[in-house]
N, CA and C atoms as an extended XYZ file, in Angstrom:
123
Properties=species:S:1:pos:R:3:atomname:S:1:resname:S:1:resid:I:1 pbc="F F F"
N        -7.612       -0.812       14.038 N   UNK     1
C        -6.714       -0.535       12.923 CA  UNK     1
C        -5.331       -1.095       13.254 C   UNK     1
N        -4.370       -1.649       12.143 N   UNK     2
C        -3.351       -2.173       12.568 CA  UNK     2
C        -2.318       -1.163       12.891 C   UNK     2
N        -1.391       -1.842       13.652 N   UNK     3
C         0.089       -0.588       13.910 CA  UNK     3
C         0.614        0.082       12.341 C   UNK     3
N         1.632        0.907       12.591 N   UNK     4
C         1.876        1.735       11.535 CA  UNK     4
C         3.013        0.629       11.237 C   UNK     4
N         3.699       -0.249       11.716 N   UNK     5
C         4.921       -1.132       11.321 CA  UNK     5
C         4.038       -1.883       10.891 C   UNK     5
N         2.776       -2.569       11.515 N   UNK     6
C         2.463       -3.368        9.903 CA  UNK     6
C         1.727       -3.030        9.350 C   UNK     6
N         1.413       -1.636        8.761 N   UNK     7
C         1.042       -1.784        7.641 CA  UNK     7
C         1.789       -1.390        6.455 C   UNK     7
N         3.249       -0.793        6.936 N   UNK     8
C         4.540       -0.508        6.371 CA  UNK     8
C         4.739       -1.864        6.361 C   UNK     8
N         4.862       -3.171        6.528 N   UNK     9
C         5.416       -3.778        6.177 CA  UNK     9
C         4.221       -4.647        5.139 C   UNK     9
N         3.324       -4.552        5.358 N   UNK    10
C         2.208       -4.785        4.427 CA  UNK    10
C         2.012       -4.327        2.809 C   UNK    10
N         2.368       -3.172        2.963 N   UNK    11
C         2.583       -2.005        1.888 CA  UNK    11
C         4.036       -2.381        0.991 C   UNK    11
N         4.865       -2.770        2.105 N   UNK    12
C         5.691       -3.735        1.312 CA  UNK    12
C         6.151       -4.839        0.224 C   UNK    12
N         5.010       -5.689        0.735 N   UNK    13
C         4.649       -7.389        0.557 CA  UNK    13
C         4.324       -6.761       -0.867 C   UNK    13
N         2.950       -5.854       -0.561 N   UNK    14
C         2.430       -5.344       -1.806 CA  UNK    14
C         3.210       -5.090       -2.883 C   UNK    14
N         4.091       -3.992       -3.002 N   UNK    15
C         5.311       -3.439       -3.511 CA  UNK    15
C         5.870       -4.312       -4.368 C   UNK    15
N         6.538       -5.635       -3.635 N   UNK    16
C         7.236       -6.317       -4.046 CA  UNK    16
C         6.876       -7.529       -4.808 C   UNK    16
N         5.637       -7.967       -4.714 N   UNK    17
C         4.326       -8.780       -5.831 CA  UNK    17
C         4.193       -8.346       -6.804 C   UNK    17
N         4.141       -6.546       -6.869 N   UNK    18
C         3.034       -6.052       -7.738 CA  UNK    18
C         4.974       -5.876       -8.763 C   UNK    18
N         5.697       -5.164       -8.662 N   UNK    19
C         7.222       -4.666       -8.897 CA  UNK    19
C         7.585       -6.775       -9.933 C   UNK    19
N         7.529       -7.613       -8.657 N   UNK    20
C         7.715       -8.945       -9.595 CA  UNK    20
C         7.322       -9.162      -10.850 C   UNK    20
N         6.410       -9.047      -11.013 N   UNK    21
C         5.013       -9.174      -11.438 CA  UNK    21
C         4.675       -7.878      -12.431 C   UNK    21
N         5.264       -6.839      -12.805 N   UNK    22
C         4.797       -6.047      -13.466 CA  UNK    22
C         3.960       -5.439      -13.390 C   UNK    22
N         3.208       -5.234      -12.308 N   UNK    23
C         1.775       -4.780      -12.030 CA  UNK    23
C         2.029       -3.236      -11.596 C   UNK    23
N         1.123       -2.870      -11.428 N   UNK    24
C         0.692       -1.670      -10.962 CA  UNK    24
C        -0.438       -1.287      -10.057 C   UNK    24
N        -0.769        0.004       -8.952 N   UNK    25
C        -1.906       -0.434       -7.927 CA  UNK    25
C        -2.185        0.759       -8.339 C   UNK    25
N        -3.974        1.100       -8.336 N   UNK    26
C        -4.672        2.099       -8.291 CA  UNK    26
C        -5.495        2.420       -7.052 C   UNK    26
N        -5.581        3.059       -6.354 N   UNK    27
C        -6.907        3.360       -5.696 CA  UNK    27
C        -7.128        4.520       -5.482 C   UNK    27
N        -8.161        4.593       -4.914 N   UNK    28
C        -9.585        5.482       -5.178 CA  UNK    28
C        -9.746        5.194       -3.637 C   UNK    28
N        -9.560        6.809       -3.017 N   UNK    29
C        -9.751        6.948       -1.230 CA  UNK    29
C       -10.760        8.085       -1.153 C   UNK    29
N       -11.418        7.516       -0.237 N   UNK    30
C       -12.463        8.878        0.107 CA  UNK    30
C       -12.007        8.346        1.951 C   UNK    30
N       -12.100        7.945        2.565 N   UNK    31
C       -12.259        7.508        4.377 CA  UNK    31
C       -11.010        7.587        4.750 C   UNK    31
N        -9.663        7.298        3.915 N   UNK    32
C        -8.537        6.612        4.539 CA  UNK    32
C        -7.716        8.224        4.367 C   UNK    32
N        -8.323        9.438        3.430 N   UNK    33
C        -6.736       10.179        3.846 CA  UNK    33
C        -5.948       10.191        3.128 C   UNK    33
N        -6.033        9.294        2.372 N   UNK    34
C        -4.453        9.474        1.517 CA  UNK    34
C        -3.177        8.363        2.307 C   UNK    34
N        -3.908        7.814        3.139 N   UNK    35
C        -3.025        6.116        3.552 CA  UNK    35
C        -2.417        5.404        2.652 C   UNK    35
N        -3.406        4.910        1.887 N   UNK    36
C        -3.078        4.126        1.097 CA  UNK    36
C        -2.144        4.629        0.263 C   UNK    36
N        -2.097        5.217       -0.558 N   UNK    37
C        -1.387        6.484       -1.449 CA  UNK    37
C        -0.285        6.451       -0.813 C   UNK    37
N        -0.322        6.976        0.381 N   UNK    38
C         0.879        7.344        1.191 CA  UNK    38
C         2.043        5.807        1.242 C   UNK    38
N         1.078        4.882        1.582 N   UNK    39
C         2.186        3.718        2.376 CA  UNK    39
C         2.504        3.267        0.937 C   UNK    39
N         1.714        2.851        0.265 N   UNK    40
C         2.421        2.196       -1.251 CA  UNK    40
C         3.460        3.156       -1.876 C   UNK    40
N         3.864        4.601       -1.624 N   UNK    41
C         4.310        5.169       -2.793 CA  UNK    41
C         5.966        5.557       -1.483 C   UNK    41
């Protein structure tokens, strides 16, 4: 699994594509916990 700095900075990249771009991210976690959720928001 990667370090917690990159996937904060990953979660970032994301952020700032989706924010350009008008987009929006959904997911759907059953394994991760609430990670994902967590680092995007």
């Amino acid at each position: 699994m990667a370090d917690e700095e990159g996937l904060l900075a990953l979660a970032g990249q994301i952020q700032e594509a989706c924010l350009s771009r008008g987009l929006t991210v959904s997911v759907a976690e059953s394994c991760t916990g609430g990670l994902l959720g967590h680092l995007l928001t």
